[in-house]
C-alpha positions as CSV (number, residue, x, y, z in Angstrom):
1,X,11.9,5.6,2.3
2,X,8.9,6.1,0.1
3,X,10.0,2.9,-1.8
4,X,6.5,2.4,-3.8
5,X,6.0,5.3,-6.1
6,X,4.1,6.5,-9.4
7,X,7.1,5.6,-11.1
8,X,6.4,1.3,-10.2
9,X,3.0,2.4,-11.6
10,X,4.0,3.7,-15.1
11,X,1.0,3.0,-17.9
12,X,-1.4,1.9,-15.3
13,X,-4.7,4.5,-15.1
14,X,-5.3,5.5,-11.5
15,X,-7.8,8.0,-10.2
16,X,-7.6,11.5,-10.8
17,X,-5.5,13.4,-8.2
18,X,-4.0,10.0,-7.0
19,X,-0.4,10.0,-8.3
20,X,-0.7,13.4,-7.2
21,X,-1.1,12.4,-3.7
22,X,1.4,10.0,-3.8
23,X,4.5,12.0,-5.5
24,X,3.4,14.8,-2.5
25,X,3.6,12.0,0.4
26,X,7.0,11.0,-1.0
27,X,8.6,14.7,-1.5
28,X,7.0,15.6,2.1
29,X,9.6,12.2,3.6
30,X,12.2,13.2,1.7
31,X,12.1,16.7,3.1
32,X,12.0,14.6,6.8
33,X,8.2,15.9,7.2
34,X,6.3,11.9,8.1
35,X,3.1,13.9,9.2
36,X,3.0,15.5,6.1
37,X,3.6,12.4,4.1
38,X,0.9,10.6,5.7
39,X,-1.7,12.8,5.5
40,X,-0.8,13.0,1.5
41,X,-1.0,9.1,1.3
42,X,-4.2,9.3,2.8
43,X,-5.7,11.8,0.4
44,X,-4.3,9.4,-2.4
45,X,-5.5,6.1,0.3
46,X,-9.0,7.8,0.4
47,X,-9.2,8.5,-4.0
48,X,-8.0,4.2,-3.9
49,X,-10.8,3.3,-2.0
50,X,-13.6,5.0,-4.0
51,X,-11.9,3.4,-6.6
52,X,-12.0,0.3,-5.5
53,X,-15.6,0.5,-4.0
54,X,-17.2,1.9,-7.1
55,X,-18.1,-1.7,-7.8
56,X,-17.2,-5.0,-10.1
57,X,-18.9,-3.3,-13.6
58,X,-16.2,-0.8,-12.9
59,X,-13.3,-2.7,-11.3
60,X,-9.8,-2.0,-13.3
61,X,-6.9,-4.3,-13.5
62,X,-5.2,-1.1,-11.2
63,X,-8.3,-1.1,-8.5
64,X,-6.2,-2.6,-5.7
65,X,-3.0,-1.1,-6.5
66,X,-4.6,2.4,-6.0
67,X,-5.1,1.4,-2.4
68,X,-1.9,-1.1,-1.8
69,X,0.6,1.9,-2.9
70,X,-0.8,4.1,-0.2
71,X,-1.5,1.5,2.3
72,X,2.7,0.5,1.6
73,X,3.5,4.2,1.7
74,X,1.8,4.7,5.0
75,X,3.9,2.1,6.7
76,X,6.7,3.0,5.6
77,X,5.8,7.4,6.7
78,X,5.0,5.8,9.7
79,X,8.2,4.1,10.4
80,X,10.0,7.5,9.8
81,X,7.7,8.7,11.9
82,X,8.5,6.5,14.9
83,X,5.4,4.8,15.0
84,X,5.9,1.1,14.5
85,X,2.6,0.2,15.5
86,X,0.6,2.0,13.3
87,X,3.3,1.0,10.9
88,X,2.0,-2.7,11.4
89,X,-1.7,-1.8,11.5
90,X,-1.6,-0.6,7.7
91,X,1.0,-3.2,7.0
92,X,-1.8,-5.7,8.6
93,X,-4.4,-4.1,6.7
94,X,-3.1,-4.4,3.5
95,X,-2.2,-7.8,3.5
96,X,-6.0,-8.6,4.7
97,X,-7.3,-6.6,1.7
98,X,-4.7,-8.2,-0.8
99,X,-5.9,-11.7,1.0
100,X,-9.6,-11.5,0.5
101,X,-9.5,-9.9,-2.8
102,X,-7.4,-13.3,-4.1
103,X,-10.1,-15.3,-2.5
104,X,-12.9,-13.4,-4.2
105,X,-11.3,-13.2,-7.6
106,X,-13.5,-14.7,-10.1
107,X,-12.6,-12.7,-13.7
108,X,-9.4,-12.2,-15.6
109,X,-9.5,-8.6,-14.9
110,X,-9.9,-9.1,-11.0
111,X,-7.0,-11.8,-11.0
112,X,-4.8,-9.7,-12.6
113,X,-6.0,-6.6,-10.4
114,X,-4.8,-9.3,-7.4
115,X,-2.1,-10.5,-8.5
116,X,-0.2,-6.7,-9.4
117,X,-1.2,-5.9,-5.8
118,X,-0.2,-9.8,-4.3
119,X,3.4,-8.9,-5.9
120,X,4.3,-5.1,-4.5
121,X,3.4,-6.3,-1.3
122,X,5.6,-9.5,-1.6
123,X,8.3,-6.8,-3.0
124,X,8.1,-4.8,-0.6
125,X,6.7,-6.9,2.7
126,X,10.7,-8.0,3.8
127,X,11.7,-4.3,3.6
128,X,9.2,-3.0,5.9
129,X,9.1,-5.6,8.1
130,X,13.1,-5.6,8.7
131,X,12.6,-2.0,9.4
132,X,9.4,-2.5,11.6
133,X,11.9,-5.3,13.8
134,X,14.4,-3.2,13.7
135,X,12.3,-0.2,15.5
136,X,10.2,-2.3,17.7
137,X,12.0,-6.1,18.3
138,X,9.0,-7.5,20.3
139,X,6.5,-6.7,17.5
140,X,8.2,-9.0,15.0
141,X,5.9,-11.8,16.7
142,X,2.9,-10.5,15.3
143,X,3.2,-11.5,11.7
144,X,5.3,-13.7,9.3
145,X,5.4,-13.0,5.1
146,X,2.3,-14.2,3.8
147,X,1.8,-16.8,1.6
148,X,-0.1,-17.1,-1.5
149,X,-0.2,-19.1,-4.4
């Protein structure tokens, strides 16, 4: 529950607000409120992205781990909640974003921002999907681990 937390992140310089977000998302499970979690992860989901989207000049080595943490988190308030499917939608989504970012990845700094994010999802990917199968059997279909070199 909540596996993926400021904590992993120790040194690294993420938006303002965003660790925040994130410790709030992963007191809310802990408490056994999932609603609240997520919408916490999102606020921290939604500070990732306009990190993320403020462009290459401005691109950190942390860029795509400010949205692969809450993306992570999400699946995993969503599991508690009972909802595999979205569960697999973020789970989906961040693999897609971890994904193109590698093939994009052109600069030290943006091969290093890819590879931090390539390995918490690996880390974490054979967690949530045991749990995911575990919840809902017939989804397990729908994806396998990814593979990247």
């Amino acid at each position: 529950m909540a596996r993926v937390s400021c904590y992993h992140l120790a040194g690294l310089d993420m938006p303002a607000g965003w660790c925040d977000w994130i410790e709030s998302g992963r007191r809310a499970l802990l408490a056994g409120n999932p609603q609240q979690a997520c919408d916490d992860f999102h606020q921290a989901l939604n500070l990732g992205y306009a990190e993320l989207d403020a462009g290459p000049e401005r691109l950190s080595e942390q860029s795509l781990l400010a949205v692969v943490t809450p993306l992570l988190n999400l699946v995993d308030a969503y599991l508690e909640a009972g909802r595999a499917e979205m569960a697999l939608v973020k789970l989906s989504r961040c693999a897609e974003l971890v994904a193109a970012h590698l093939l994009e990845a052109s600069t030290p700094t943006q091969r290093v921002n890819v590879s931090l994010a390539r390995d918490l999802l690996l880390l974490e990917w054979p967690v949530l999907e045991q749990r995911l199968c575990r919840m809902r059997p017939h989804l397990g279909s729908f994806f396998a681990a990814p593979v990247w070199h």
